[in-house]
N, C-alpha and C positions, 0 to 999 in steps of 0.2 A: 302666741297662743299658749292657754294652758291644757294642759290635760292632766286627768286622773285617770289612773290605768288599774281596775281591779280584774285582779286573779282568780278565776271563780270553778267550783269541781264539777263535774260530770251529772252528779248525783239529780231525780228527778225534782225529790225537795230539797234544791239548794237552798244552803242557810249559809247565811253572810254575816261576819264579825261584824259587833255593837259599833265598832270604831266606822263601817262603810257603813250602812246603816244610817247613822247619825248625817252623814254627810250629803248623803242624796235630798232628802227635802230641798236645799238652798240651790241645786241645779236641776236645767233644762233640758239642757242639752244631753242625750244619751245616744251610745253606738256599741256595734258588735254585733255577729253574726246572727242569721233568724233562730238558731239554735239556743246561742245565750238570751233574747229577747224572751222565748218561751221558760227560761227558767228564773229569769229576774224582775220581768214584769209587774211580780208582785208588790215588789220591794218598790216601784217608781214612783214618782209624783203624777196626781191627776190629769195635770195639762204638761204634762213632760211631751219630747218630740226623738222621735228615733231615726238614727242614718244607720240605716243599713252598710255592714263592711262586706263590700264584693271584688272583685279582680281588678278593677280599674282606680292602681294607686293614686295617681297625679287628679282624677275626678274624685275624688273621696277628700282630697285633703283639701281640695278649691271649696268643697260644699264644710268641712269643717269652719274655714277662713270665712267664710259667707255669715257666720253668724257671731263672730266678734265678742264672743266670751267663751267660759269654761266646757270641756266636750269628758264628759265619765264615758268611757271605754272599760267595755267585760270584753273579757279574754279568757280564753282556756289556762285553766295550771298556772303557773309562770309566765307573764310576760316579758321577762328577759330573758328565759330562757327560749332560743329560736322563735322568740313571741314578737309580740303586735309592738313593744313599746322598743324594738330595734326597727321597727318598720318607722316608727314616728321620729326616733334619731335621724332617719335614711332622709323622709321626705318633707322632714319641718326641725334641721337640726338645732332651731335658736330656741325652740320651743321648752317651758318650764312645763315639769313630766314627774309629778309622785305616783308612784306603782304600789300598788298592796297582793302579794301575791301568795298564791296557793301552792300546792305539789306542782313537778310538772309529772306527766306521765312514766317518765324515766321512775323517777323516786317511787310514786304509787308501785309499781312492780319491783323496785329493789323490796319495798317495805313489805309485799305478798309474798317475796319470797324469801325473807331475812336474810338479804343480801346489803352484806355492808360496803356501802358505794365512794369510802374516802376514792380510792383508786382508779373510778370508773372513766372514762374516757367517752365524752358524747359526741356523736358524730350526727349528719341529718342528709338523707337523700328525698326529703320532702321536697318535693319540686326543684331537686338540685340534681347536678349530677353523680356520679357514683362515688367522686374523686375524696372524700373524707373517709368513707368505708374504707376504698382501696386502701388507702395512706395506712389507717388502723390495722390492718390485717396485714399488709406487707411487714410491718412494724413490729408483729404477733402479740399487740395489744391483748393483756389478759382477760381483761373485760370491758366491753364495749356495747355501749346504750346506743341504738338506734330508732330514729324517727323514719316513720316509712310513708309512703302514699298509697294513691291508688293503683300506682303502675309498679312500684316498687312497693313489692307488697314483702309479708316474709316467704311467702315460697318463691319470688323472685330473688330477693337474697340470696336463701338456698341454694336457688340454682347457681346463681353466679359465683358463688364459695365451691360446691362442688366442680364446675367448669375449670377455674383455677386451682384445684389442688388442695382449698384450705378447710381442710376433713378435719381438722384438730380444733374444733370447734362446735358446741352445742350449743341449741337455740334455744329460749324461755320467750314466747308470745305471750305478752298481754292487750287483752280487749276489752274495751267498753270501759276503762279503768272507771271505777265509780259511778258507775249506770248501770241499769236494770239488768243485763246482760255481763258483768261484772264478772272476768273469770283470767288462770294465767295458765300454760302448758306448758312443759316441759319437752324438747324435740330433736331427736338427731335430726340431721342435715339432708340423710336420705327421707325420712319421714315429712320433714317440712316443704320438701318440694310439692308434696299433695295435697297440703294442708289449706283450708282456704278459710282465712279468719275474718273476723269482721271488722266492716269498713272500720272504725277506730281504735286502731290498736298502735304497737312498738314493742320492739326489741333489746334483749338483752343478749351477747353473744358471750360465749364462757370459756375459753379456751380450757381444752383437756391437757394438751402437751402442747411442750416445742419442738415445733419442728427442726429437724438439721436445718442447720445455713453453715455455710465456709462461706472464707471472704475469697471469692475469687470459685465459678463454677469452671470444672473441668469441661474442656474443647467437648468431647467426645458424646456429653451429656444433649448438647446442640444436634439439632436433627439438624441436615445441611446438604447444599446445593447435589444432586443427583451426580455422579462420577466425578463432584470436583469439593472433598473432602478437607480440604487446604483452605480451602475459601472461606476462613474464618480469623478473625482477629484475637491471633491466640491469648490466654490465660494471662499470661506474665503482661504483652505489652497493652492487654486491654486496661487491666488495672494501672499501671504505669501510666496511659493513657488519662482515664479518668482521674486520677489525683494530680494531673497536671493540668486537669480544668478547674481545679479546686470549686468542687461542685458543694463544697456544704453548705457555701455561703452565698451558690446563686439561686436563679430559681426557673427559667427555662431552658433545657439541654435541646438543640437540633443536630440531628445522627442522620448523617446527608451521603447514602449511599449506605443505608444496614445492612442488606443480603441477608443474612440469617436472625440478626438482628442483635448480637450478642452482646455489642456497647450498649444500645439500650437499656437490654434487660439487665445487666450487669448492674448499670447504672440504678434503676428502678430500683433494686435491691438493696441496693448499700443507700442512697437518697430517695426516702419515700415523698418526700417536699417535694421533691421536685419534679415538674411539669417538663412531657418527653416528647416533641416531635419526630419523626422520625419518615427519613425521604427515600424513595427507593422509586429506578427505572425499571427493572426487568419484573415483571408479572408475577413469575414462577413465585418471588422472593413475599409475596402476600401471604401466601399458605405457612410459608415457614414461618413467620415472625409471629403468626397467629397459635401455630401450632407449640414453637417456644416459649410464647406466653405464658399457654395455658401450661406447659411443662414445669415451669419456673416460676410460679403463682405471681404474676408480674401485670395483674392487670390498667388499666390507664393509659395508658403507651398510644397515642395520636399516628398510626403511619399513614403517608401522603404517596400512592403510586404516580405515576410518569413523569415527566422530565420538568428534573428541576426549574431550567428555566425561563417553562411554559408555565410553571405552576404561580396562582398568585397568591404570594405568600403573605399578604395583609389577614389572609382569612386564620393565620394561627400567630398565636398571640411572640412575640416577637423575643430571639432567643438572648441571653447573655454568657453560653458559651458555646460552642459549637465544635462536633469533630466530624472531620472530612475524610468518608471512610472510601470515597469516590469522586470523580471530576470529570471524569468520559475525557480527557485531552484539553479539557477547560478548564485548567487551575488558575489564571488569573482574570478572566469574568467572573468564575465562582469566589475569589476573595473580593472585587471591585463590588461584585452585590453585595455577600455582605459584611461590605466594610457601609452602607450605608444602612444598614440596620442594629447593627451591633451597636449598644451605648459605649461611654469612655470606661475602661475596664475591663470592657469586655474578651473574653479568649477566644480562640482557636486552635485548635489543634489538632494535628496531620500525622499519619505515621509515609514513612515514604521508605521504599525499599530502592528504587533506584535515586544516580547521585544527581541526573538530572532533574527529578519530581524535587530535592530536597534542594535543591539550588535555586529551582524557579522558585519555591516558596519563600525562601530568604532574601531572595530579591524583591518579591510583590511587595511584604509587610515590611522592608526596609522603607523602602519606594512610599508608602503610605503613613511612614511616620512610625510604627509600631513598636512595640519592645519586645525584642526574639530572644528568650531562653537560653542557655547556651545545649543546646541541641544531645539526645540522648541515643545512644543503640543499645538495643539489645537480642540476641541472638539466643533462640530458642531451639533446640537441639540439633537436626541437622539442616533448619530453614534460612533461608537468607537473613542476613542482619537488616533490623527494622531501625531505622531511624526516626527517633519522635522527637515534633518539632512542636514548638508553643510558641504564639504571639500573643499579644494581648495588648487593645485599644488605650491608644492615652491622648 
């Protein structure tokens, strides 16, 4: 299949470069939303035929294929940019694809606001999930272009920056970019929670300051289990810990038994890449991890309540290192599962305070072939010595 993919603006008289122009008489075939149909209409050939672009990818591209020549596709802005002509990579990748494209919305509001965008970082919760924002913002991305939706609008944003902490940022909405209604605003973050823009708009986010970060949050910063104060994976062996999964270079962490949640977030912090399950039995430990989140601007974080090994863990996308911050008395069922989900390379890693917990585990991952670490302690003022253990799949 071929396709021609032009970029076209908002504007109600859109005007199309001589170069498109020329080329439409010799085609039939034309697509794009009923929105672009009413602004390019003009431009089309008498007996042209138009397919409508709706929700249903895999029937869109069958009725493409149906007519066995060239298909001109209008598209908003940029079609490479989160546009239509990476939909056409996705669902006809052998396809030959010339793009002529416009602004995308991003630029249009850098250019309203003479903002110079070498730097900008574009992120999209258009019908995605939140997980690029989050990344940008744990990251303290300076400036970051947002595409939004219906549901994820900018006072939805807003709020979700407010909820996590991340105050060190102001907002710039633009709407209607290049249409009758054509306008851009400038917004704190408390302001933009009220704000209710119009359906086609996007974001620019500006950061004011940086926030503090240390590498490694103090114990005490952690809200924590009600009279049992201790019940945290201190400072020193957390970090210890996670640089022993050597997490930069994976990309799913499972934190199996969080209680407060501290590996997690820890982790979250220092690896914004990386995608965080996180499994936990006792109830209580929901509120906290929640409430730490938002403490510790650590949004994204997956946690899975009741027992692990009722839980079916097909439904979260499958880890390649994992720490065992719990076992209920099951340390080796919990390595024999998973040792059948972990790929070759994959880690493990346990801190163990008694010599029996660190004996069983030296035993399970010999037993299964593994490569065990040469084992580490460390004793943190007057709490028992922690011994951290590392295996890793080969």
């Amino acid at each position: 299949m071929e396709y021609i993919v032009i970029g076209i603006s908002n504007e109600p008289d859109c005007i199309l470069p001589d170069v498109v122009r020329q080329l439409l008489p010799s085609h039939r075939i034309f697509s794009g939303g009923k929105r672009h149909y009413q602004l390019v209409k003009k431009y089309l050939p008498a007996h042209h035929q138009w397919i409508d672009i709706q929700g249903n990818m895999p029937v869109l591209f069958e009725q493409y294929r149906e007519h066995n020549e060239p298909v001109v596709v209008f598209a908003s802005g940029d079609p490479l940019f989160y546009g239509f002509a990476g939909t056409i990579q996705k669902f006809d990748p052998a396809a030959n694809m010339k793009v002529y494209p416009y602004f995308n919305s991003i630029q249009l509001l850098c250019h309203a606001n003479n903002l110079c965008y070498a730097n900008l970082v574009n992120v999209s919760v258009h019908g995605r999930t939140w997980d690029e924002l989050d990344n940008a913002l744990i990251s303290q991305t300076p400036m970051i272009g947002v595409l939004t939706d219906q549901q994820k609008t900018p006072a939805a944003i807003a709020q979700r920056m407010l909820e996590y902490n991340f105050t060190n940022y102001r907002m710039i909405v633009g709407e209607d970019l290049g249409g009758l209604h054509n306008s851009s605003i400038v917004l704190e973050l408390d302001e933009a929670v009220n704000y209710t823009a119009h359906p086609l708009n996007c974001v620019i986010l500006i950061r004011t300051a940086r926030q503090a970060f240390s590498h490694g949050i103090a114990d005490h910063l952690f809200y924590g289990l009600e009279n049992r104060p201790n019940m945290i994976t201190k400072m020193p062996v957390r970090l210890t810990s996670l640089s022993c999964l050597d997490l930069a270079e994976r990309h799913v962490l499972w934190d199996i038994g969080f209680c407060t949640g501290s590996v997690s977030i820890e982790a979250r912090r220092l690896y914004p890449h990386l995608r965080i399950v996180a499994f936990e039995q006792r109830s209580e430990c929901s509120e906290l991890m929640d409430r730490n989140m938002r403490r510790h601007s650590t949004p994204g974080i997956t946690t899975v309540m009741g027992d692990f090994f009722e839980t079916d863990l097909l439904l979260h996308p499958a880890p390649d290192a994992v720490f065992i911050g719990g076992h209920g008395g099951q340390l080796e069922e919990l390595i024999q599962k998973l040792d059948t989900i972990l790929p070759l390379q994959g880690r493990i890693v346990m801190n163990a305070v008694k010599e029996e917990s660190r004996d069983q585990f030296m035993k399970i991952v010999q037993a299964l072939d593994y490569i065990l670490s040469t084992p580490m302690v460390i004793q943190v003022d007057e709490h028992n010595p922690i011994t951290i253990l590392t295996a890793e799949k080969r």
